[in-house]
Biopython code that builds the backbone (N, CA, C, O; Angstrom):
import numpy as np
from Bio.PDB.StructureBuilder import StructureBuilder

atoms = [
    (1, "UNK", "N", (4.527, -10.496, -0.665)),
    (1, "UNK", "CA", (5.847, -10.849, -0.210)),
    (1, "UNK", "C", (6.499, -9.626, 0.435)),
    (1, "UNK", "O", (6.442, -8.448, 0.081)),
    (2, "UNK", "N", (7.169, -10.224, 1.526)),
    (2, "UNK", "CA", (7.830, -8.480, 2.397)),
    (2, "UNK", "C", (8.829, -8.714, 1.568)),
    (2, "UNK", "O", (9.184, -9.785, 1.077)),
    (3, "UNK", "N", (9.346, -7.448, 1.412)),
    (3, "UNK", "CA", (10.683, -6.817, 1.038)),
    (3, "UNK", "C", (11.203, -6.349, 2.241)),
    (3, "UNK", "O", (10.475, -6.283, 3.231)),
    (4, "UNK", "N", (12.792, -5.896, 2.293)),
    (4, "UNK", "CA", (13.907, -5.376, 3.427)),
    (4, "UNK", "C", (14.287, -4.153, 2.168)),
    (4, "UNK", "O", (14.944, -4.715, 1.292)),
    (5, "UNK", "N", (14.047, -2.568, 1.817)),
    (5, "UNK", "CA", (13.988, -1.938, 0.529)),
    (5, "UNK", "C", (14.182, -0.500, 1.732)),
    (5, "UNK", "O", (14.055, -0.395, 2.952)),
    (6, "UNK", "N", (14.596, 0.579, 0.459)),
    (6, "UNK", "CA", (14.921, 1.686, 0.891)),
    (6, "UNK", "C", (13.691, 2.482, 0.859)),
    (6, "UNK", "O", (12.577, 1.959, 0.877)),
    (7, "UNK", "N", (13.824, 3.329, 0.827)),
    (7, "UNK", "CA", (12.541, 4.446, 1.480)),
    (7, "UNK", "C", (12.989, 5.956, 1.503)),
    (7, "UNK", "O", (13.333, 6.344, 2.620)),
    (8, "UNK", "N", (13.049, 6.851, 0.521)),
    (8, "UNK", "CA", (13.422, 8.113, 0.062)),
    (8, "UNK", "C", (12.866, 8.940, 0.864)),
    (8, "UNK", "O", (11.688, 9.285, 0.776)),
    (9, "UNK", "N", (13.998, 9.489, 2.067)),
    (9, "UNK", "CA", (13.175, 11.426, 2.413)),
    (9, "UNK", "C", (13.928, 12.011, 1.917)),
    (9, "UNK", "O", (14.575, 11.638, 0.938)),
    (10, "UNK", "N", (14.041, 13.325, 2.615)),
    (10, "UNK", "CA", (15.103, 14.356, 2.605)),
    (10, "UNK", "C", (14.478, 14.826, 1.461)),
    (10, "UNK", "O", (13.618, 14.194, 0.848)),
    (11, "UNK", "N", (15.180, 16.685, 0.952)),
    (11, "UNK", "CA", (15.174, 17.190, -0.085)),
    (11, "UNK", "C", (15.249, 17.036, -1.170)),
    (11, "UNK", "O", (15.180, 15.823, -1.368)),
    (12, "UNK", "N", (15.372, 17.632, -2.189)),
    (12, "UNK", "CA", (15.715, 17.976, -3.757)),
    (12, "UNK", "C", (17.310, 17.946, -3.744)),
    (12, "UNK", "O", (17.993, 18.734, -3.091)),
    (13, "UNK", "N", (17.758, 17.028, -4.475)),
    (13, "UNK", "CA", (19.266, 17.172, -4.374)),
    (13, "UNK", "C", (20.041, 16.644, -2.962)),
    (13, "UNK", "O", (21.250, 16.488, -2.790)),
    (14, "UNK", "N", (19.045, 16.446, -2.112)),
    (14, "UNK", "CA", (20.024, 15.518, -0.723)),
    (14, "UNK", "C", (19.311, 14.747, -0.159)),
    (14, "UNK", "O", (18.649, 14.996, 0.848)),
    (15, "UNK", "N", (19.391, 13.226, -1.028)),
    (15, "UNK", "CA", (18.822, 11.946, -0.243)),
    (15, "UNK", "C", (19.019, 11.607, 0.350)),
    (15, "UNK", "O", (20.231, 11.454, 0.501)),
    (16, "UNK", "N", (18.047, 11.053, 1.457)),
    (16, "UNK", "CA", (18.321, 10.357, 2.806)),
    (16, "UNK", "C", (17.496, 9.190, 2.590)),
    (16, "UNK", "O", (16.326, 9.215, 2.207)),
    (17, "UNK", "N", (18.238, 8.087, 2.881)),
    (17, "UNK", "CA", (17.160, 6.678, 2.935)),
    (17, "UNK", "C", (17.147, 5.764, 4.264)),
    (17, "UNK", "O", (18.138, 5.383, 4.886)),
    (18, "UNK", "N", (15.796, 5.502, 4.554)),
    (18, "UNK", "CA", (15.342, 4.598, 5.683)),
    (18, "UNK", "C", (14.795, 2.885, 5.331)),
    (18, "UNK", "O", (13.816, 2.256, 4.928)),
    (19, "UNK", "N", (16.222, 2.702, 5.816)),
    (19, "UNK", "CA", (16.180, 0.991, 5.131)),
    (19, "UNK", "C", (14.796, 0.462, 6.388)),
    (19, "UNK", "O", (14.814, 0.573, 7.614)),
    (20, "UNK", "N", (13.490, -0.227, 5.299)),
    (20, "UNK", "CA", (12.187, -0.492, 5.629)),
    (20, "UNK", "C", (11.474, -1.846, 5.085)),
    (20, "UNK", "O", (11.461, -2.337, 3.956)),
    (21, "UNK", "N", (10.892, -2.263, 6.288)),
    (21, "UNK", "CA", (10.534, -3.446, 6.049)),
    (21, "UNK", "C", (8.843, -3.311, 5.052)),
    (21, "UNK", "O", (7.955, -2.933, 5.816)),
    (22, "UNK", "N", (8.326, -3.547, 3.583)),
    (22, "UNK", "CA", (7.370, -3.250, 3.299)),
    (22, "UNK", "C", (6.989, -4.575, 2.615)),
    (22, "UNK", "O", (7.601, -5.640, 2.542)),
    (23, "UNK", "N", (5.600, -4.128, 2.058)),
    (23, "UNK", "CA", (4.971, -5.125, 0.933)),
    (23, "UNK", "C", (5.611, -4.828, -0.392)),
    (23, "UNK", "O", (5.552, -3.667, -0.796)),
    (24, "UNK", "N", (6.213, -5.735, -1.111)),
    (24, "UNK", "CA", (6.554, -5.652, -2.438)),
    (24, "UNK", "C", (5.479, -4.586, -3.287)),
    (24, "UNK", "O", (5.996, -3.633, -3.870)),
    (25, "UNK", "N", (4.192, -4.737, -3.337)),
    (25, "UNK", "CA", (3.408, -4.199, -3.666)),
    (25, "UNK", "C", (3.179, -2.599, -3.734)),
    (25, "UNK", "O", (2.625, -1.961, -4.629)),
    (26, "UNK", "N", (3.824, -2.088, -2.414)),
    (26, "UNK", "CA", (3.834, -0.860, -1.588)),
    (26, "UNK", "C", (4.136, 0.216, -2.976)),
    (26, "UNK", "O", (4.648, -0.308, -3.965)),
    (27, "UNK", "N", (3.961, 1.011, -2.998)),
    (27, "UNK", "CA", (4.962, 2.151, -3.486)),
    (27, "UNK", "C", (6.072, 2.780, -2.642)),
    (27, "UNK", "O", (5.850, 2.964, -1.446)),
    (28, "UNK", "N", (7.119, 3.086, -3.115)),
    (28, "UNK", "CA", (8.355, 3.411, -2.616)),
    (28, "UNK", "C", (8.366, 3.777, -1.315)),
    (28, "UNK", "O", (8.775, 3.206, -0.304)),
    (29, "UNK", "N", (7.506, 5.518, -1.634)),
    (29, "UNK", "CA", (7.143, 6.055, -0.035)),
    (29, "UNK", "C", (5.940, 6.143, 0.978)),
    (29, "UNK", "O", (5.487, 6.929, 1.810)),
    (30, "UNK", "N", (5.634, 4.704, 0.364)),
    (30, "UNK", "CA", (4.523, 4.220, 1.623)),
    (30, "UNK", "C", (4.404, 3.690, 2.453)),
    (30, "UNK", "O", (5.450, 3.348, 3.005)),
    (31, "UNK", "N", (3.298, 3.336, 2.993)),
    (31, "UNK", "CA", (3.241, 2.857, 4.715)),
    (31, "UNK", "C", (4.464, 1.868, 4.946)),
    (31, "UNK", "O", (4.669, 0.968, 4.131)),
    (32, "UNK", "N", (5.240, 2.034, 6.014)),
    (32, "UNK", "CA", (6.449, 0.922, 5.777)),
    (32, "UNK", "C", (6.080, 0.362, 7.184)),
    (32, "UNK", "O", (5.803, 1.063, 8.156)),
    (33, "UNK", "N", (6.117, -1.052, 7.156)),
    (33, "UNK", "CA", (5.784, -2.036, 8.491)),
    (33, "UNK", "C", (6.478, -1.703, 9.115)),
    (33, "UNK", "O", (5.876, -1.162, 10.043)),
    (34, "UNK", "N", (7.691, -1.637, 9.291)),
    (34, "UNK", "CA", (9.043, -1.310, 10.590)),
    (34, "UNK", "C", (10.356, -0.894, 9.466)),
    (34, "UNK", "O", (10.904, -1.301, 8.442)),
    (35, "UNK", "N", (10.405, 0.232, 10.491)),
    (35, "UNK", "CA", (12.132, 0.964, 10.154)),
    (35, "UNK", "C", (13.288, 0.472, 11.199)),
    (35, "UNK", "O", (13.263, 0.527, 12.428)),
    (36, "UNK", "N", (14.495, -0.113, 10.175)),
    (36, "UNK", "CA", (15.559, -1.017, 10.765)),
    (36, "UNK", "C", (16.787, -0.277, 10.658)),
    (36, "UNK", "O", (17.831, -0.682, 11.168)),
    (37, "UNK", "N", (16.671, 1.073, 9.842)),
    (37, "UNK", "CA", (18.200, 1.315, 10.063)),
    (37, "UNK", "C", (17.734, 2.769, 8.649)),
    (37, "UNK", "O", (16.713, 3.162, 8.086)),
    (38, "UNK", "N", (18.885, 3.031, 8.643)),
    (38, "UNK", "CA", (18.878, 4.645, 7.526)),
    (38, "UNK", "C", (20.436, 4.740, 7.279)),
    (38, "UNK", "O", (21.418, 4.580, 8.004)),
    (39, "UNK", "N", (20.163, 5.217, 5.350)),
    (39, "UNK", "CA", (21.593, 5.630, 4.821)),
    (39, "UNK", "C", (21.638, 6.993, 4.539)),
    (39, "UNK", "O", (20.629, 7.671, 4.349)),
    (40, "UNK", "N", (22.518, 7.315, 4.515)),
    (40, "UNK", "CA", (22.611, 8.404, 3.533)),
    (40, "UNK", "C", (23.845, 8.775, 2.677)),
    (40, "UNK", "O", (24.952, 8.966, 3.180)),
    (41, "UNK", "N", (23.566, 8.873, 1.240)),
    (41, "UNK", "CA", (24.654, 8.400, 0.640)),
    (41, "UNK", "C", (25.841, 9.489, 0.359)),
    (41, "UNK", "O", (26.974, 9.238, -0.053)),
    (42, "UNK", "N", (25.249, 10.849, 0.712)),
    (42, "UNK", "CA", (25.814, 11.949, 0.746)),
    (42, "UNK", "C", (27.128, 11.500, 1.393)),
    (42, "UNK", "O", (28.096, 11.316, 0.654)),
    (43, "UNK", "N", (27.248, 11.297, 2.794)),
    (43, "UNK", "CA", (28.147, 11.569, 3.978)),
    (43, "UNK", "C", (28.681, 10.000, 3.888)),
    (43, "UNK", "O", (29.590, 9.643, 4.638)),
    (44, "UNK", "N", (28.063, 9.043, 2.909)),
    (44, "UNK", "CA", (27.840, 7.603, 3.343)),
    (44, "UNK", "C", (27.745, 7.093, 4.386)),
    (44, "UNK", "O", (28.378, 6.041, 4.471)),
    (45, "UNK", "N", (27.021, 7.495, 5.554)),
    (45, "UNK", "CA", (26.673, 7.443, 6.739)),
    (45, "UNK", "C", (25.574, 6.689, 6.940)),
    (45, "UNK", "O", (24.478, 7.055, 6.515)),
    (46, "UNK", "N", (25.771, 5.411, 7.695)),
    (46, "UNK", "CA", (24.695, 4.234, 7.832)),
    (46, "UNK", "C", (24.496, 3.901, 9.362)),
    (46, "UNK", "O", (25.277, 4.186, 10.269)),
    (47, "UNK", "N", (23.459, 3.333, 9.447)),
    (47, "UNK", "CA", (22.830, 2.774, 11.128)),
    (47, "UNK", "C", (21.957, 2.106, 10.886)),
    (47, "UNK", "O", (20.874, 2.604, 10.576)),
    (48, "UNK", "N", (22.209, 0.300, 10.972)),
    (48, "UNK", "CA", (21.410, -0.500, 10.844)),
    (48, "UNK", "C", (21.381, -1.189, 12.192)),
    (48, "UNK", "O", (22.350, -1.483, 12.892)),
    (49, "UNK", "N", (20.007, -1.408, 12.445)),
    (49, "UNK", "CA", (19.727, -2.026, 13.832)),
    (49, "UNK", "C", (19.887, -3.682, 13.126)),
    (49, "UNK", "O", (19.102, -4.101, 12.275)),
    (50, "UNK", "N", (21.095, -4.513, 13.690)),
    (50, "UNK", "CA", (21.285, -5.748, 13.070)),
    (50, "UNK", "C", (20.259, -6.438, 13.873)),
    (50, "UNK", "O", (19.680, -7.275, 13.181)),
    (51, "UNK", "N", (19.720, -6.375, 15.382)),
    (51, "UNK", "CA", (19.029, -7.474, 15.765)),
    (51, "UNK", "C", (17.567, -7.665, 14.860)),
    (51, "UNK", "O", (17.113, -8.769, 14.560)),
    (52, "UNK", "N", (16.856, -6.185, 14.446)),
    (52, "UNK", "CA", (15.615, -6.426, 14.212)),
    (52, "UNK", "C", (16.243, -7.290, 12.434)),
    (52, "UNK", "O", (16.082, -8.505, 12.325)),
    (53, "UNK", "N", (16.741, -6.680, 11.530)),
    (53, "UNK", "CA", (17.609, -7.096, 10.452)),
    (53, "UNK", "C", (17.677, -8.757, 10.692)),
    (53, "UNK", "O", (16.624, -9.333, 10.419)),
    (54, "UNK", "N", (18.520, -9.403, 11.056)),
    (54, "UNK", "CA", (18.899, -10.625, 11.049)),
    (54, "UNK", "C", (16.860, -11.175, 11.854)),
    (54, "UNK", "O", (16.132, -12.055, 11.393)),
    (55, "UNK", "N", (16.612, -10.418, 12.852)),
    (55, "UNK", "CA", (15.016, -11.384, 12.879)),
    (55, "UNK", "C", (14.254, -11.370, 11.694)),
    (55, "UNK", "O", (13.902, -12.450, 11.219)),
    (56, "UNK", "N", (13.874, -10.070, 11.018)),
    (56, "UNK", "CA", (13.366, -10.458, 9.933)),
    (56, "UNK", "C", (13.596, -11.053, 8.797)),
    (56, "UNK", "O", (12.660, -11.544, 8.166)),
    (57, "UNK", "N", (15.081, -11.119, 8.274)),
    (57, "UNK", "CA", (15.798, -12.136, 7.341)),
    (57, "UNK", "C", (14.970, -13.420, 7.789)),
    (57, "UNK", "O", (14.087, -13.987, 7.145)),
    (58, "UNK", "N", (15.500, -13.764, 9.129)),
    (58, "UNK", "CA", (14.716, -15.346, 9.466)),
    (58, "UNK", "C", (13.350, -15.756, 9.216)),
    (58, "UNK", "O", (13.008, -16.931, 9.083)),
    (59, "UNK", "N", (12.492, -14.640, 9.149)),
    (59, "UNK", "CA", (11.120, -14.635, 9.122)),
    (59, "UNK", "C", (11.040, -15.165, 7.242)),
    (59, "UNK", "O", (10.230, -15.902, 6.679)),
    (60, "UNK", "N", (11.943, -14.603, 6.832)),
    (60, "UNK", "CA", (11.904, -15.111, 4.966)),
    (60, "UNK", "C", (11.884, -13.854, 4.142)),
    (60, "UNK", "O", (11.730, -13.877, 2.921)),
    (61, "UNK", "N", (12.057, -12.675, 4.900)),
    (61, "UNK", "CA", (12.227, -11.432, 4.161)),
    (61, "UNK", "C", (13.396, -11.269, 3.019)),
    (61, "UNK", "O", (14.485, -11.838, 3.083)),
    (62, "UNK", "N", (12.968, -10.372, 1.938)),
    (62, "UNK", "CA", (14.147, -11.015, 1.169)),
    (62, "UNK", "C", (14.106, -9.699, 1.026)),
    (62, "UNK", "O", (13.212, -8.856, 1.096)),
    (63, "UNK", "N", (16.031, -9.670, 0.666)),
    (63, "UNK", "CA", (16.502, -7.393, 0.203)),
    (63, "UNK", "C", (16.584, -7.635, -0.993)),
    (63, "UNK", "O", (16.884, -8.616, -1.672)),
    (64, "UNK", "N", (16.055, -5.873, -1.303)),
    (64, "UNK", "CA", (16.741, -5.676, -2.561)),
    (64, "UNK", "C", (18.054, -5.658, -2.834)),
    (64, "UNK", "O", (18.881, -5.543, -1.929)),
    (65, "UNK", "N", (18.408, -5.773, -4.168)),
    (65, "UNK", "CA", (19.690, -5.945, -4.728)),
    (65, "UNK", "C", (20.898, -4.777, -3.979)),
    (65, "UNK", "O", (22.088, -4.931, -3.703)),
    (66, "UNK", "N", (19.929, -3.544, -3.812)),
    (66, "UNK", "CA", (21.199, -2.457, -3.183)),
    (66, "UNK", "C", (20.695, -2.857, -1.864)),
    (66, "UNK", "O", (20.797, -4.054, -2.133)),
    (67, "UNK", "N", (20.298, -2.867, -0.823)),
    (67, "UNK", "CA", (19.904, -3.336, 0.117)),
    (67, "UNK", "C", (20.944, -4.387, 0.695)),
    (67, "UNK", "O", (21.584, -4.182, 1.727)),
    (68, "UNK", "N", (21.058, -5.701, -0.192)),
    (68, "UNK", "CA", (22.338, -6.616, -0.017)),
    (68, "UNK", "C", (23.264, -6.265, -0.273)),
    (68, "UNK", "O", (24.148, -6.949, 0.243)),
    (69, "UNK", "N", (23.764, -5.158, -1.096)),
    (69, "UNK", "CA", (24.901, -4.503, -1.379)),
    (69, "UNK", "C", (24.877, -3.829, 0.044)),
    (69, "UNK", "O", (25.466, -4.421, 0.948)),
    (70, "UNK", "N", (24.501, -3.124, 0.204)),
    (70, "UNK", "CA", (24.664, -2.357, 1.831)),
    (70, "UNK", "C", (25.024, -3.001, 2.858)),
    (70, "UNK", "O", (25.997, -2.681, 3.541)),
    (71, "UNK", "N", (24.148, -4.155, 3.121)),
    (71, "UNK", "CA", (24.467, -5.252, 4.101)),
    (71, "UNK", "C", (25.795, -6.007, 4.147)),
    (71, "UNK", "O", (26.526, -6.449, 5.033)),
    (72, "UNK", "N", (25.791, -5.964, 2.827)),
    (72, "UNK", "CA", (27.276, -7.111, 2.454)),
    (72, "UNK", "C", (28.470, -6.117, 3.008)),
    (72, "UNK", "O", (29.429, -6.535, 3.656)),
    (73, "UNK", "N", (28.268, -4.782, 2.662)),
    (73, "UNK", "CA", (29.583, -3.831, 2.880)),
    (73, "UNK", "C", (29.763, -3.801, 4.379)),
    (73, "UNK", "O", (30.784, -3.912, 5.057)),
    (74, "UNK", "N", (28.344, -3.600, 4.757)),
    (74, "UNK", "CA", (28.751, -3.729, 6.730)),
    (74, "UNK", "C", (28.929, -4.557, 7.249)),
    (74, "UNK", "O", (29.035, -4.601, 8.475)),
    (75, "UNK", "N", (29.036, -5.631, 6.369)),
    (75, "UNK", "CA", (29.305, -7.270, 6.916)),
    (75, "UNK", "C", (27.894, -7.842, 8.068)),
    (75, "UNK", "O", (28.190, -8.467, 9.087)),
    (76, "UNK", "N", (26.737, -7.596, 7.802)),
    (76, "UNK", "CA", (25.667, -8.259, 8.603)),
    (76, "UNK", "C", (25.232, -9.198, 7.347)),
    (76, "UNK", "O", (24.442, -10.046, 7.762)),
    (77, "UNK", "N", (25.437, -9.313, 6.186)),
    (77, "UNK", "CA", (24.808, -10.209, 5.873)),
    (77, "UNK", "C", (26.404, -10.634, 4.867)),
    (77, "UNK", "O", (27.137, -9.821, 4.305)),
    (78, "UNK", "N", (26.595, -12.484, 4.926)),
    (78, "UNK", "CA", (27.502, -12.858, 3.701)),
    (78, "UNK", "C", (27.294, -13.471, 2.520)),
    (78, "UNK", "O", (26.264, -14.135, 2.413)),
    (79, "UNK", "N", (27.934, -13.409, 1.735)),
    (79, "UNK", "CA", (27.261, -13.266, 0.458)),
    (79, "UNK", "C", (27.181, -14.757, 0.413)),
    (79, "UNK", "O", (26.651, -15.318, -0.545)),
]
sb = StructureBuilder()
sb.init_structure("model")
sb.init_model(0)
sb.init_chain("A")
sb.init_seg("    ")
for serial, (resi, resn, name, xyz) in enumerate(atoms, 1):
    if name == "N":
        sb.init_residue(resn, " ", resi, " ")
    sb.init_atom(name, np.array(xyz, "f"), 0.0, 1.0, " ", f" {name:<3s}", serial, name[0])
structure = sb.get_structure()
């Protein structure tokens, strides 16, 4: 099953996340099918590409719980 899930770079002490389309299966920081957007919670600074986002929702992709929290706050997805 795809997941719509975050994806940890950046340093020790300053996370950066790349919201990623993967296999449930995947481990966190592995091969990710397509990158749709990146947070970072430091600056709370976000950039989600809504077209690829809303195509893969349609496809049956489902987010994680913070994932829909994110979405819901930028208003691309309603609850």
């Amino acid at each position: 099953m795809l997941k719509l899930r975050l994806k940890r770079n950046g340093r020790k002490q300053q996370p950066f996340y790349r919201l990623v389309i993967m296999e449930n299966t995947t481990r966190r920081d592995g091969r990710a099918i397509d990158q749709v957007g990146y947070y970072n919670p430091i600056t709370k600074q976000c950039n989600f590409d809504i077209i690829k986002i809303t195509k893969w929702l349609s496809y049956g992709v489902k987010p994680t719980s913070t994932v829909f929290n994110l979405l819901s706050k930028a208003k691309i997805i309603k609850n």
